[in-house]
LUMVOKOL-265136 format. One record per residue: residue number from 1; residue in three letters; x, y, z of N, C-alpha, C, O in turn. Coordinates in pm, whole numbers. Each point is the difference from the previous one (the first is absolute). Last residue first. Example, Ala and Ser with C-alpha at 12.3 -4.5 7.8 and 13.67 -1.06 7.14 Angstrom:
2
{node 2; "ser"; {1285; -225; 708}; {82; 119; 6}; {-77; 109; 73}; {51; 111; 17}} {node 1; "ala"; {-22; -683; -24}; {-89; 119; 0}; {90; 120; 0}; {104; -2; 66}} 
This chain:
155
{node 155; "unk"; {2246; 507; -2066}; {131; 133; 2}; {36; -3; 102}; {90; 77; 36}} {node 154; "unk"; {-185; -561; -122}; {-69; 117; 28}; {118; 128; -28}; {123; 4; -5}} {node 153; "unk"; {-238; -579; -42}; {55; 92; -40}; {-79; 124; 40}; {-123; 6; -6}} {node 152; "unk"; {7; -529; 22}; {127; 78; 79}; {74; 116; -35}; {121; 0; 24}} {node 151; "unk"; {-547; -220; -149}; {109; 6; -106}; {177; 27; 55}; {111; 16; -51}} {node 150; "unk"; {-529; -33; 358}; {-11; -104; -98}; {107; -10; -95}; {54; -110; -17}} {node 149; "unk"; {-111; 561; 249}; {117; -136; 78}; {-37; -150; -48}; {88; -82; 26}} {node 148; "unk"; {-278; 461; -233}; {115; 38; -19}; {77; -120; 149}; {114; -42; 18}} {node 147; "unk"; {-577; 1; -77}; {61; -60; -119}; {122; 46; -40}; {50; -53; -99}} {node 146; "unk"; {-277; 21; 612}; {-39; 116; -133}; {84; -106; -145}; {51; -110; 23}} {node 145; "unk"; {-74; 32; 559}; {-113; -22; -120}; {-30; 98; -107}; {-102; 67; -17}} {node 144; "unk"; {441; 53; 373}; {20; -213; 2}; {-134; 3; -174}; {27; -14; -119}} {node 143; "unk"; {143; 505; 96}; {-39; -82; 130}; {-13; -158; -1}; {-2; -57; -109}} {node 142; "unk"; {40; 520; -150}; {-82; -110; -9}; {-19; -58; 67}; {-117; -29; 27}} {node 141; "unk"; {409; 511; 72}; {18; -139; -105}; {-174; -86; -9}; {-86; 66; 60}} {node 140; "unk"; {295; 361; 220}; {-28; -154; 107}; {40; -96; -132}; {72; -98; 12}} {node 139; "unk"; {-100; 522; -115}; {138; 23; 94}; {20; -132; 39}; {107; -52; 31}} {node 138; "unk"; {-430; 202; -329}; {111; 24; -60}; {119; -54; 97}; {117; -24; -31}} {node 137; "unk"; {-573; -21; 179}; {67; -126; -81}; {59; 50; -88}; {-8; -67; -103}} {node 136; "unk"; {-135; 408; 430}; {43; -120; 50}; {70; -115; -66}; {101; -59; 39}} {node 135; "unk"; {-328; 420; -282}; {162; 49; 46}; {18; -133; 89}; {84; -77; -46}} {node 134; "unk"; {-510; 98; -48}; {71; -10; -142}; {155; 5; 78}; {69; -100; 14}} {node 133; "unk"; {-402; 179; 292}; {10; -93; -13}; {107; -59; -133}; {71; -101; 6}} {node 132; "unk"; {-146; 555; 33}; {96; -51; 118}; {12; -144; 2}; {113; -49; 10}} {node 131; "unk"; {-357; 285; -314}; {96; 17; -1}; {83; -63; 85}; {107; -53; -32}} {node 130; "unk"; {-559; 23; 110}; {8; -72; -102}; {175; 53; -73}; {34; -85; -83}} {node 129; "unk"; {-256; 407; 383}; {72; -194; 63}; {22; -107; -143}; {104; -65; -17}} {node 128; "unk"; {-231; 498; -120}; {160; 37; 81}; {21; -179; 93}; {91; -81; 14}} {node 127; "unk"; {-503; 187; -266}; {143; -52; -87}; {121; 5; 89}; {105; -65; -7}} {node 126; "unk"; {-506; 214; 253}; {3; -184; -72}; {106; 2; -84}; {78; -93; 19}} {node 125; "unk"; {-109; 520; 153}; {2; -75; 91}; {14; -177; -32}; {76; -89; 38}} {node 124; "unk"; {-133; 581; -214}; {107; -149; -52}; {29; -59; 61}; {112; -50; -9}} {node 123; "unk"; {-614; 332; -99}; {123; 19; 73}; {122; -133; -83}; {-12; -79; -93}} {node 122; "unk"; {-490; 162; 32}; {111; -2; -91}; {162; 59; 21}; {88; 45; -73}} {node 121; "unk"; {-488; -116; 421}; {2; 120; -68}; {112; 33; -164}; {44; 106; -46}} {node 120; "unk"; {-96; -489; 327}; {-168; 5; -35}; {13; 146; -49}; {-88; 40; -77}} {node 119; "unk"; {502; -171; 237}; {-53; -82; -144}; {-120; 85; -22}; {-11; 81; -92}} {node 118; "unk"; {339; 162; 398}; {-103; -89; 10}; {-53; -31; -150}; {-32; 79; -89}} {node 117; "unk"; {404; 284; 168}; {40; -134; 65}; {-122; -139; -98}; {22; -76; -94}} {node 116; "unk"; {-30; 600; -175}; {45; -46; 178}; {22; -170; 23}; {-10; -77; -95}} {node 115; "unk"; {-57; 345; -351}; {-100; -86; 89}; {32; -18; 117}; {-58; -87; 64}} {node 114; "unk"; {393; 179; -358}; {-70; 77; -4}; {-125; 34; 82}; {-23; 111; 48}} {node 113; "unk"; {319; -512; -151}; {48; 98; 91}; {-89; 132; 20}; {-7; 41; 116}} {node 112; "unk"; {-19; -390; -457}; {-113; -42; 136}; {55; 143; 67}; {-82; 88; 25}} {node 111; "unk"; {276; -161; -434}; {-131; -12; 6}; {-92; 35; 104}; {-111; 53; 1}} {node 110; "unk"; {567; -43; -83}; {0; 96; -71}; {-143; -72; 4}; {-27; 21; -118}} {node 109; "unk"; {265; -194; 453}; {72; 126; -12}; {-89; 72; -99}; {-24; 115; 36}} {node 108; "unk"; {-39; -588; -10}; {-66; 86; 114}; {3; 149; 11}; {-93; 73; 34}} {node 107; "unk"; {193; -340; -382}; {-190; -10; 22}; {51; 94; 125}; {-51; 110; 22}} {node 106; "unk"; {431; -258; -99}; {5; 108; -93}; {-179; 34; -29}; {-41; 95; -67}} {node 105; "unk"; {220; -413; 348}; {42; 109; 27}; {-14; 107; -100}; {26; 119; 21}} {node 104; "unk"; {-150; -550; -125}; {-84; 54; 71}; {41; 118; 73}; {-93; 71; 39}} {node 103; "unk"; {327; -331; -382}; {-101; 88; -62}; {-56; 15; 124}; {-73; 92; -36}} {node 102; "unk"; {491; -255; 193}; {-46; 162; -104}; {-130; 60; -15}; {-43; 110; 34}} {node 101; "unk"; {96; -545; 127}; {-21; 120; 105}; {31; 112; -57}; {-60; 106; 20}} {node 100; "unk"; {12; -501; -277}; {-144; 69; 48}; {17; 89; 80}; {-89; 82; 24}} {node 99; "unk"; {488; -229; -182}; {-67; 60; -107}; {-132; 24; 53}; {-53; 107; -29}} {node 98; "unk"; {301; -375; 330}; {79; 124; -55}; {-63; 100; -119}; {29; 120; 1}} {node 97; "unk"; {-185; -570; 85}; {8; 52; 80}; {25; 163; -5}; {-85; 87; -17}} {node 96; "unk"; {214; -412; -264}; {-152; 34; -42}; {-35; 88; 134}; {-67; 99; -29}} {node 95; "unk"; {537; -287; 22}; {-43; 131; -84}; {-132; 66; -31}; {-22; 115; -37}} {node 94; "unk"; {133; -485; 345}; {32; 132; 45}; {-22; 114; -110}; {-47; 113; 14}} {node 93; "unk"; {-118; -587; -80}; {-35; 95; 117}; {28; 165; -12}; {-69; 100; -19}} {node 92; "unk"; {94; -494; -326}; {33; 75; -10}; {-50; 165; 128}; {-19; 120; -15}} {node 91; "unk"; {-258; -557; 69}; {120; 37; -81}; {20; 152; -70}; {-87; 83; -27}} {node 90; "unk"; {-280; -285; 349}; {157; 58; 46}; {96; -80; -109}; {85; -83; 30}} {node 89; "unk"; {-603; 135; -46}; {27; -118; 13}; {171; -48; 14}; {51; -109; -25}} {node 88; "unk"; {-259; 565; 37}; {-135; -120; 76}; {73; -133; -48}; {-46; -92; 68}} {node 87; "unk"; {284; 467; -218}; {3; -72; 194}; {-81; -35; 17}; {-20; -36; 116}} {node 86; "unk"; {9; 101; -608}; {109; -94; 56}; {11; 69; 150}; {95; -62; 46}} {node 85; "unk"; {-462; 217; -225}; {17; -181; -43}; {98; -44; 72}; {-4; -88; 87}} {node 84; "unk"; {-28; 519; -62}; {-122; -47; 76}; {52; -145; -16}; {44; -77; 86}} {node 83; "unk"; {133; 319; -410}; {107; 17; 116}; {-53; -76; 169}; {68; -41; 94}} {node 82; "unk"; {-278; 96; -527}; {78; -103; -34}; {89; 8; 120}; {77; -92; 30}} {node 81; "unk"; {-401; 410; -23}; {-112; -141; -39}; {133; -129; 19}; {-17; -106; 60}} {node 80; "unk"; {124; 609; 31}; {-156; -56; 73}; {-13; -139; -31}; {-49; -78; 81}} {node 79; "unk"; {360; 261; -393}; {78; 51; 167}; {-129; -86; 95}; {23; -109; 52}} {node 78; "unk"; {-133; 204; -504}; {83; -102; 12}; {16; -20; 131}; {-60; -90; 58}} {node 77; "unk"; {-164; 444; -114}; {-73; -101; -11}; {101; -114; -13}; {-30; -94; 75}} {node 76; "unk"; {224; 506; -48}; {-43; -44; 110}; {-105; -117; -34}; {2; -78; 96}} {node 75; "unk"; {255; 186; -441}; {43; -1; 97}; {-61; -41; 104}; {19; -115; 41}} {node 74; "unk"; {-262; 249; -348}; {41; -162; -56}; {109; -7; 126}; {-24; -94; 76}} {node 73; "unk"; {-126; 529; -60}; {-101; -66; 13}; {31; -155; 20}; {-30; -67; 99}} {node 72; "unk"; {350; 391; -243}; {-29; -27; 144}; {-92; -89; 42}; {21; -80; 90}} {node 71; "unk"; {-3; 224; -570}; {127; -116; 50}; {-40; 2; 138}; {-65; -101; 27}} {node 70; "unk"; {-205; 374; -178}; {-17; -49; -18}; {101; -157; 26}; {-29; -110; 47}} {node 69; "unk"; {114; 610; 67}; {-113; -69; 58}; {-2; -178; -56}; {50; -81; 78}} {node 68; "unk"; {405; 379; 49}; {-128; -27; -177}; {-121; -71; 108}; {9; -71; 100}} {node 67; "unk"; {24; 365; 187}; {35; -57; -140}; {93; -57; -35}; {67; 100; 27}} {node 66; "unk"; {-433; 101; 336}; {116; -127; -6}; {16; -23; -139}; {-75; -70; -68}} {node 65; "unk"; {-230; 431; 241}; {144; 10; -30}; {72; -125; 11}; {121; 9; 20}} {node 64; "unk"; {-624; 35; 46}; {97; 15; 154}; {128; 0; -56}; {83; -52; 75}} {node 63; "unk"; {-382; -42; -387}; {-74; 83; 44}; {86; 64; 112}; {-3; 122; 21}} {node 62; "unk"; {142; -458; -304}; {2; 87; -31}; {-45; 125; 64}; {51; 109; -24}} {node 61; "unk"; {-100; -548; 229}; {132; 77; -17}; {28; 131; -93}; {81; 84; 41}} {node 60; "unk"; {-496; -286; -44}; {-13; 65; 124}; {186; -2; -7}; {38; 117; 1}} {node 59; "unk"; {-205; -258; -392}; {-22; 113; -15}; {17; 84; 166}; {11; 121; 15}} {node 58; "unk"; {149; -563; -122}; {64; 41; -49}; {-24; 190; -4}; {86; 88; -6}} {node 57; "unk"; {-365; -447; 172}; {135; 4; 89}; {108; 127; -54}; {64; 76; 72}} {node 56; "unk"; {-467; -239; -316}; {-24; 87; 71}; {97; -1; 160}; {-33; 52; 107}} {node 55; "unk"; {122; -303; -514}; {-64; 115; -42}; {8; 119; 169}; {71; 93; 38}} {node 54; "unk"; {0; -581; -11}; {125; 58; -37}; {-47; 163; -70}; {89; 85; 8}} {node 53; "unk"; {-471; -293; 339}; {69; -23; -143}; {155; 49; 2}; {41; 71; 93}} {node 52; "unk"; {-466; -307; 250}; {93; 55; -35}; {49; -25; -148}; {-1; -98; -73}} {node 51; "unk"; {-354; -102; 323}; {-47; 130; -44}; {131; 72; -48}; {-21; 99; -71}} {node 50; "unk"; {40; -568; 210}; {-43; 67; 114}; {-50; 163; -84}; {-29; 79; 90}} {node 49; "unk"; {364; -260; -409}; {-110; -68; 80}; {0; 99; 126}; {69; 98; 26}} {node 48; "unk"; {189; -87; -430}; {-123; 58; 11}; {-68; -40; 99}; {-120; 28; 0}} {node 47; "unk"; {559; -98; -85}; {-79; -148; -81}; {-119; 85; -9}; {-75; -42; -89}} {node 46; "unk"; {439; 307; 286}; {71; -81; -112}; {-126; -118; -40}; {32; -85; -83}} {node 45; "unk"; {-103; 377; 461}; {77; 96; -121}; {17; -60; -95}; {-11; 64; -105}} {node 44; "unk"; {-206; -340; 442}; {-86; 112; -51}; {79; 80; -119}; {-46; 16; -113}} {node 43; "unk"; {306; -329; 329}; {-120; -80; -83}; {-70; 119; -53}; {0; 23; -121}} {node 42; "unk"; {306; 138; 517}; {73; -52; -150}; {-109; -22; -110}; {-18; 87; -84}} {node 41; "unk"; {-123; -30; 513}; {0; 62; -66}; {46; -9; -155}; {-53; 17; -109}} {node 40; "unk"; {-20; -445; 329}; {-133; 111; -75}; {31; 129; -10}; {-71; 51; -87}} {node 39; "unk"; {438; -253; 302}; {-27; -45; -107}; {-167; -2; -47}; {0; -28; -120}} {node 38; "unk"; {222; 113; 570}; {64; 78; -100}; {-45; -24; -106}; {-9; 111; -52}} {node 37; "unk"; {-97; -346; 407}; {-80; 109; 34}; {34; 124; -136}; {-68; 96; -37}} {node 36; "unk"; {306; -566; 82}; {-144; 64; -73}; {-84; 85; 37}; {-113; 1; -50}} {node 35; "unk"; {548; -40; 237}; {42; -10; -183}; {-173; -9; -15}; {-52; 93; -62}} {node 34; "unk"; {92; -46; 462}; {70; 103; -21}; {-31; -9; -155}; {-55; 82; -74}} {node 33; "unk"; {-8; -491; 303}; {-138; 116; 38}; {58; 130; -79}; {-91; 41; -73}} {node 32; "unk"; {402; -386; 121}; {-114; -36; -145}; {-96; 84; -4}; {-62; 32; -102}} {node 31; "unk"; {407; 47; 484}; {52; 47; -172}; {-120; -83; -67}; {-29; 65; -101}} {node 30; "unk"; {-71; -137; 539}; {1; 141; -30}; {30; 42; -117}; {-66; 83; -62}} {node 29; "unk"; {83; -521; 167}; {-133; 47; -14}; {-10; 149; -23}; {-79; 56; -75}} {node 28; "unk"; {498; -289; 170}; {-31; -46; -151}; {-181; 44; -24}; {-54; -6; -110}} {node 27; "unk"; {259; 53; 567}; {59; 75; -113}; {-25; -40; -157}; {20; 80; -92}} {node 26; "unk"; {-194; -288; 445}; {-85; 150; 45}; {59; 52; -99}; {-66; 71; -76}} {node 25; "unk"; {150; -554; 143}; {-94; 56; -95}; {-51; 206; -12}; {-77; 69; -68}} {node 24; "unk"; {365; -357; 387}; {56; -50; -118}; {-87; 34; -97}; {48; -15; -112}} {node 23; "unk"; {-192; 37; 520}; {117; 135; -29}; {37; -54; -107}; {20; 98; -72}} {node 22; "unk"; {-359; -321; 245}; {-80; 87; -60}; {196; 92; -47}; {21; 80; -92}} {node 21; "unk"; {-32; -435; 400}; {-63; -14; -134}; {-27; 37; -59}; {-33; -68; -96}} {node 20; "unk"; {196; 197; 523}; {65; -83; -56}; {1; -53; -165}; {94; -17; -79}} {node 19; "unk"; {-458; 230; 387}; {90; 96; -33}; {142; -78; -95}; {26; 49; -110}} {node 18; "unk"; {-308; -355; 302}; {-93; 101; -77}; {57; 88; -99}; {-10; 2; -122}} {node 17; "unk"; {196; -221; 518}; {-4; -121; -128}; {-103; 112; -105}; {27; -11; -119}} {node 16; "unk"; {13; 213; 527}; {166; -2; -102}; {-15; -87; -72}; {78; 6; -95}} {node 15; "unk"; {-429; 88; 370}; {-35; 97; -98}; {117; -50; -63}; {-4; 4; -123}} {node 14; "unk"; {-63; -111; 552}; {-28; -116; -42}; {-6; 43; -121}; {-35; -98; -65}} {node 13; "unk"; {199; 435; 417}; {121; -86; -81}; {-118; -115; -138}; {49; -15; -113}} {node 12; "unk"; {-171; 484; 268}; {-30; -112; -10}; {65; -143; -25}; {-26; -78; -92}} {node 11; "unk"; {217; 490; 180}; {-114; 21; 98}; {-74; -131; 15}; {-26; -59; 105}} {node 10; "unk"; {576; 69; -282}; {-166; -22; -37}; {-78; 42; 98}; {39; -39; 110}} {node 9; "unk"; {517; 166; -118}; {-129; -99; 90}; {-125; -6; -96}; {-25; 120; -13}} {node 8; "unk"; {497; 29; -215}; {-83; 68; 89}; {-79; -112; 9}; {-19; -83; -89}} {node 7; "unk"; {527; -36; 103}; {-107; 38; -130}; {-155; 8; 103}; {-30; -64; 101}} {node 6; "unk"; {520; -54; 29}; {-12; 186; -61}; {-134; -2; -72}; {-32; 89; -79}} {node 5; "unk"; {180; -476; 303}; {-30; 107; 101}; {29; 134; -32}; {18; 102; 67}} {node 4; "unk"; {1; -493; -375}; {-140; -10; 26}; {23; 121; 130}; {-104; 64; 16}} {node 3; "unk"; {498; -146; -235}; {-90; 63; -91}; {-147; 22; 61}; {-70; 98; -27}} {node 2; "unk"; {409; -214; 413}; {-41; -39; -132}; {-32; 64; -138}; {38; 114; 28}} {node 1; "unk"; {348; -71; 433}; {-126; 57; -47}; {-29; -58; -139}; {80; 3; -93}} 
């Protein structure tokens, strides 16, 4: 018995040069998508942009008991912008990794949870995947195309 008579049939077999080409990219697309879907929040707390401030991050943690407020703020704005950076471009993967799924477990548990499940209702539905995806490249790493295997080094 081959490798090839354990591996599942194609519906479309003529799709495998397709499918073939694209796998070497699905994982290095998901972590750059991840790291900048992350980084305008970050930007907003820490540069002002998009309408966001380190001020008024600082007064809605205050407002919802996260204290020290203000350090948290730079925290999580760090956490969003520099942690975004590095798996959008997979260095220092696992740890940048690891730190967004905190800060988003901790959006989810002491922000969103309240709100029931569904986003559109400020549910934690979107951070909670956006956790999970995070947790993948604690466990998976960077992958063939990141700059922690350019340097050949990873946690």
């Amino acid at each position: 018995m081959t490798d090839q008579d354990n591996q599942t049939k194609l519906i479309i077999p003529a799709l495998a040069g397709l499918y073939g080409a694209g796998s070497c990219l699905a994982w290095p697309g998901v972590r750059f998508a991840t790291g900048l879907f992350l980084m305008p929040h970050g930007a907003g707390k820490l540069f002002g942009w998009f309408g966001g401030s380190i001020e008024g991050t600082t007064g809605f943690f205050m407002k919802i008991g996260l204290e020290p407020a203000m350090p948290l703020a730079y925290l999580v704005g760090i956490t969003e912008f520099f942690g975004g950076l590095f798996l959008a471009i997979g260095l220092l993967t696992r740890p940048a990794a690891l730190a967004v799924v905190i800060l988003l477990l901790v959006t989810v548990f002491h922000v969103h949870m309240p709100n029931g499940y569904f986003w559109g209702k400020g549910g934690y539905e979107f951070p909670l995947l956006w956790a999970v995806i995070a947790l993948a490249f604690v466990f998976k790493g960077g992958g063939r195309l990141s700059l922690d295997r350019a340097i050949g080094r990873e946690f």
